[in-house]
C-alpha positions as CSV (number, residue, x, y, z in Angstrom):
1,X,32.5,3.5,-21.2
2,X,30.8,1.2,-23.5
3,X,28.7,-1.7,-21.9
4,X,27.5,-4.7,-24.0
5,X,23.8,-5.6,-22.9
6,X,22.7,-8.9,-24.3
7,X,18.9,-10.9,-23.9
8,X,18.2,-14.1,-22.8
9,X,15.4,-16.5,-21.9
10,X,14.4,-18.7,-19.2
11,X,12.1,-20.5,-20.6
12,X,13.5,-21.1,-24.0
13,X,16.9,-20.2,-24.3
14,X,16.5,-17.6,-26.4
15,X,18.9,-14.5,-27.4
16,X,16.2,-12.7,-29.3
17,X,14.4,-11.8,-25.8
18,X,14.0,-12.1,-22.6
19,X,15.4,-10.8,-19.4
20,X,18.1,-8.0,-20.2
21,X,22.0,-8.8,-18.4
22,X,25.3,-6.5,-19.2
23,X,27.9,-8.9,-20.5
24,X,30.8,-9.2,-18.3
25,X,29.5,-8.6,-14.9
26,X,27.2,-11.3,-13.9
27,X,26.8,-9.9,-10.4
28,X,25.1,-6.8,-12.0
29,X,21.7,-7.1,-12.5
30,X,19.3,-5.0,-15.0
31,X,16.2,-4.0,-16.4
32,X,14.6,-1.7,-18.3
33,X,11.0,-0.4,-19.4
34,X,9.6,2.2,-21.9
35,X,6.3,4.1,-22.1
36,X,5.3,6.5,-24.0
37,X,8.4,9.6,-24.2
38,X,9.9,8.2,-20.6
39,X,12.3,5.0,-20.3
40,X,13.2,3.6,-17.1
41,X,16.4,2.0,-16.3
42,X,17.3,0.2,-13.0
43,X,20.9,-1.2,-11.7
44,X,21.4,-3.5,-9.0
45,X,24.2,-5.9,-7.5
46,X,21.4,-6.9,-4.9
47,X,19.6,-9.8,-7.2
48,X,17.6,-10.2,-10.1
49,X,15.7,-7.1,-10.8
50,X,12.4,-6.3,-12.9
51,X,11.3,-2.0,-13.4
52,X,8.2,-1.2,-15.3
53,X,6.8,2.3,-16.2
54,X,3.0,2.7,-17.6
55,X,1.0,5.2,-18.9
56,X,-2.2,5.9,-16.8
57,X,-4.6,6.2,-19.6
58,X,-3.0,2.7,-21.0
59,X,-5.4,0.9,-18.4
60,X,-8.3,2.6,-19.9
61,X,-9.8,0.0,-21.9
62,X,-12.6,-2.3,-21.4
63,X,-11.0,-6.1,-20.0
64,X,-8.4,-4.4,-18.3
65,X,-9.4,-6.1,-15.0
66,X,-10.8,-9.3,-16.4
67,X,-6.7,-9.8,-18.3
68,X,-4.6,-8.0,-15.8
69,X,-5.7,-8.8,-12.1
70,X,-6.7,-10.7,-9.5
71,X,-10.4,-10.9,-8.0
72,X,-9.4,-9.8,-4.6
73,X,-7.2,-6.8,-6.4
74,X,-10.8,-5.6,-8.3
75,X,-11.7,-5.2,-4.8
76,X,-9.5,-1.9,-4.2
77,X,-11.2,-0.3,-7.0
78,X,-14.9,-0.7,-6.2
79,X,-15.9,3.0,-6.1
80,X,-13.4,4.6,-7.9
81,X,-13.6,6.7,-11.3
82,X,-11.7,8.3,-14.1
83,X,-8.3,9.3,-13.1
84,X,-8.3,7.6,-9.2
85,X,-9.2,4.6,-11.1
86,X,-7.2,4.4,-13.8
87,X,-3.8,5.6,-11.5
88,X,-5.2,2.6,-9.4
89,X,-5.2,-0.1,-12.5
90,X,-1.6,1.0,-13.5
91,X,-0.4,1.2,-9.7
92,X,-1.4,-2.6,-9.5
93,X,0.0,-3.5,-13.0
94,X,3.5,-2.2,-12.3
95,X,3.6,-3.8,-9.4
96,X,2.9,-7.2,-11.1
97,X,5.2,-6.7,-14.2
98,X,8.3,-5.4,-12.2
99,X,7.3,-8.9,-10.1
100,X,7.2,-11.2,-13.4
101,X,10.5,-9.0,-14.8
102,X,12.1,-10.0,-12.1
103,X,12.0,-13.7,-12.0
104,X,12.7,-13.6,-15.9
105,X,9.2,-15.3,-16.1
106,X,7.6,-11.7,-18.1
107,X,4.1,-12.6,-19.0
108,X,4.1,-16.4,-19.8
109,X,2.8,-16.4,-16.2
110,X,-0.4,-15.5,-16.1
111,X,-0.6,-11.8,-14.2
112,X,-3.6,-12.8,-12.4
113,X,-2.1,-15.6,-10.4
114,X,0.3,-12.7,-9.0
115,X,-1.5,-10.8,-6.4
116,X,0.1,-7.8,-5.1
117,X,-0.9,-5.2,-2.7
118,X,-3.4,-2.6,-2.7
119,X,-2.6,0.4,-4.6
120,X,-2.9,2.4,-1.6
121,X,-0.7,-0.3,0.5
122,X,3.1,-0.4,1.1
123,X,3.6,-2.2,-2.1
124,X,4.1,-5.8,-1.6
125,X,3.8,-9.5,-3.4
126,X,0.5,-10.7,-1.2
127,X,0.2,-13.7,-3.2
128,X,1.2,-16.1,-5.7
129,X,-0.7,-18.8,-7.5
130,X,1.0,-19.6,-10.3
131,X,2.2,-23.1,-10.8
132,X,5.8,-22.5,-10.3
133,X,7.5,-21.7,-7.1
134,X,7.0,-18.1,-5.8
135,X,9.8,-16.0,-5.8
136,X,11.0,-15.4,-2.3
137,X,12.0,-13.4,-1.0
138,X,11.0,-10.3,-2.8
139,X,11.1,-6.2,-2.2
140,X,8.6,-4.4,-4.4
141,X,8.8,-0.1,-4.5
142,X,7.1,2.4,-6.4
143,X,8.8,4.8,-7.9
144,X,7.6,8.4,-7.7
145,X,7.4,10.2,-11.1
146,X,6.2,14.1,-11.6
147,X,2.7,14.4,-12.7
148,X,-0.1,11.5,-12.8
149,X,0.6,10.6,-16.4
150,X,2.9,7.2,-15.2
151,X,3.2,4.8,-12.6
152,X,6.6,2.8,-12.4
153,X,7.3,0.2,-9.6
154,X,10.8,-1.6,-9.2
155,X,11.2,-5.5,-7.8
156,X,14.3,-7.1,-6.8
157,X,14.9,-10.7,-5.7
158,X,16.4,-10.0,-2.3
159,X,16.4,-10.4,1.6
160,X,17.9,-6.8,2.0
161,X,16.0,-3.6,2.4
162,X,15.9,-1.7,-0.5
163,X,17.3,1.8,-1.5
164,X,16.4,3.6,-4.2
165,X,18.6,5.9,-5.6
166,X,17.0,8.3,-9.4
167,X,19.1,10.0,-11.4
């Protein structure tokens, strides 16, 4: 079966980018992310949907925390080092980008007015600061990968529990 995928923006309009949809089936909702050799591809008929996978060692770079997060979120990584720290960093920055996938918005909102959970804490949207409405309701999971290379987290824009089904 062959499935046409087109683009578009919410912002601007555009076909060139923005949030991915399958032509044809409006009520099908997906996403997609890529990092390093992995890709990551989500399906849902439950609502709009964001997925993003990240390498660890991506958040290893000075200004991570002063670009990608939150004051409060620095807070859960007073004390940790190498790896803990940097599983941590990605933890929280999948989180946030599946968030901003989601509501189509990507990263013209500023990630730091989303404030999500703890990396150690069911995953959750804890806050939202940015000048347009917050997204509501919204179910956040990580997504379990072999190793400690990645971390991926899934959002979808929905009242109903979610299930999550890898193949």
């Amino acid at each position: 079966m062959v499935v046409d995928v087109g683009n578009r923006c919410r912002l601007c309009g555009s076909a060139e980018h923005g949030k991915p949809f399958v032509v044809g089936h409006p009520d099908l909702a997906v996403s997609s992310s890529t990092a390093g050799h992995l890709t990551l591809v989500a399906l849902t008929t439950a609502g709009a949907l964001g997925v993003d996978i990240e390498e660890v060692a991506a958040t290893d770079f000075e200004g991570f925390d002063d670009v990608a997060l939150e004051p409060s979120e620095c807070a859960h990584l007073d004390g940790l080092t190498a790896q803990p720290l940097l599983h941590a960093r990605a933890r929280l920055w999948t989180r946030k980008e599946a968030i901003l996938k989601a509501t189509g918005h990507g990263l013209a909102i500023d990630p730091r007015s989303v404030q999500v959970t703890g990396p150690d804490e069911p995953p959750a949207l804890a806050a939202w600061t940015a000048a347009t409405p917050a997204p509501s309701p919204v179910r956040l999971a990580d997504i379990v990968l072999p190793g400690e290379a990645y971390a991926a987290s899934v959002a979808v824009l929905t009242a109903e529990p979610l299930v999550l089904r890898q193949v």
